[in-house]
N, C-alpha and C positions, 0 to 999 in steps of 0.2 A: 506889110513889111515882113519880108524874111530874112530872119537873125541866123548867121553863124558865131556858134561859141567856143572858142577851143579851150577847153579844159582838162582839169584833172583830177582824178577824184577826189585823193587826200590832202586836196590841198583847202584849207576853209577861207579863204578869197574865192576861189570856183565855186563853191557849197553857197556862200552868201548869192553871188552875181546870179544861179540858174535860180537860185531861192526867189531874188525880184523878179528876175525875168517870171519865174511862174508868177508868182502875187501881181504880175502886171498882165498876165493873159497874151504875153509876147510869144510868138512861135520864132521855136529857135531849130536848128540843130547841133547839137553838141558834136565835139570831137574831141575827139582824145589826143591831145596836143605830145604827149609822147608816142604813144605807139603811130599819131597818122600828123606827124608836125606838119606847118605851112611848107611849101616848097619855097625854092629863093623867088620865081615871080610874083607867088603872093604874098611873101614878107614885104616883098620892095613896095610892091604895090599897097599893102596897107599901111607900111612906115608915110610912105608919096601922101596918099590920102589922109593919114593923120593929123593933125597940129602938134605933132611930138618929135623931138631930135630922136633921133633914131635909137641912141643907148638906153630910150627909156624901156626900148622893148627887152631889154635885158635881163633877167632874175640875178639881180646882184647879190642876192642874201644868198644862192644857191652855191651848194658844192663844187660842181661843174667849174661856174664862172670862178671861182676863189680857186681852184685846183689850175687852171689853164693861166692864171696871175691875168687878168685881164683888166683890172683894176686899173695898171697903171700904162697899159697899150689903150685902152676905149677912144679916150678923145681924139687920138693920131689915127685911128682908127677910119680905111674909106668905107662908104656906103656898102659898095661891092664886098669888103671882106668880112661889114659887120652880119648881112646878109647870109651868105655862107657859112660861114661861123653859128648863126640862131638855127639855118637849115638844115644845120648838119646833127643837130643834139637838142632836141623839145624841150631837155631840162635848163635849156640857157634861156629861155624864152620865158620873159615874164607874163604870168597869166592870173586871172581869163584874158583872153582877147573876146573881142564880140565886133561885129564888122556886119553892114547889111550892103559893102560894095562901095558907098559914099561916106560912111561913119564910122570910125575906128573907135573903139576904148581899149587901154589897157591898166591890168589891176582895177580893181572895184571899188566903188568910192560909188555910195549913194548920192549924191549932187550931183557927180559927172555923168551917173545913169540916166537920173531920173531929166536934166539937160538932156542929153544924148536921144534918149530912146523914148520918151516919154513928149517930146516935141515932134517927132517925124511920123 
C-alpha cells in the first residue's frame, strides 16, 4: 500500500502522523501541503472518498480561515466553493492528510490511524 501524506513541517500533528507512519513501516510520500497543495480534483475527490463533511478539511484554528471570516459562511458553504477556496491556500487545509486513493484521514488521531492504516 502506497501512502500520500500532505504535510507540513512545523506543524506537530504532521511530526506525530510521519512519526507512526514510520514506527508502522508504512511507505508514504510526503508533500508539502503549502508549497505543492492538493488541486481542486484531488480535494473533491478525497473529501467524495472520506466519511467527513467537507469543513472538516478546514484548519479552523488557522490564520488564513479566521482572517477571510469563514467561520460564519462554512456551512452555507457549496462543495464547489469549499473546494476552491482549500485549493487555492494549503494553509486553509487541515492537515496531515494521508489518502492511499480509497482511504482518507485528516488530522492525527492514533485510533483513526491505527483503524485506517493499520487494517489495509
Amino acid at each position: 500500500m502506497s501512502l500520500t501524506l500532505y504535510t507540513y513541517p512545523s506543524c506537530s500533528s504532521c511530526r506525530n502522523a510521519k512519526k507512526w507512519l514510520d514506527e508502522h513501516n508504512l511507505e508514504y510520500e510526503a508533500i508539502h501541503i503549502i508549497k505543492n497543495p492538493p488541486s481542486e480534483a484531488e480535494l473533491k475527490e478525497m473529501i467524495e472518498t472520506s466519511d467527513l463533511p467537507p469543513k472538516k478539511f478546514f484548519n479552523t484554528n488557522g490564520k488564513v480561515y479566521k482572517e477571510l471570516g469563514l467561520k460564519d459562511e462554512i456551512d452555507s458553504m457549496s462543495l464547489e466553493k469549499m473546494v476552491t477556496l482549500l485549493a487555492s491556500d494549503g494553509m486553509l487545509i487541515k492537515r496531515p492528510i494521508v489518502t492511499d486513493g480509497k482511504n482518507v484521514t485528516v488530522g492525527f488521531k492514533e485510533d483513526n490511524f491505527n483503524e485506517k492504516w493499520l487494517q489495509n
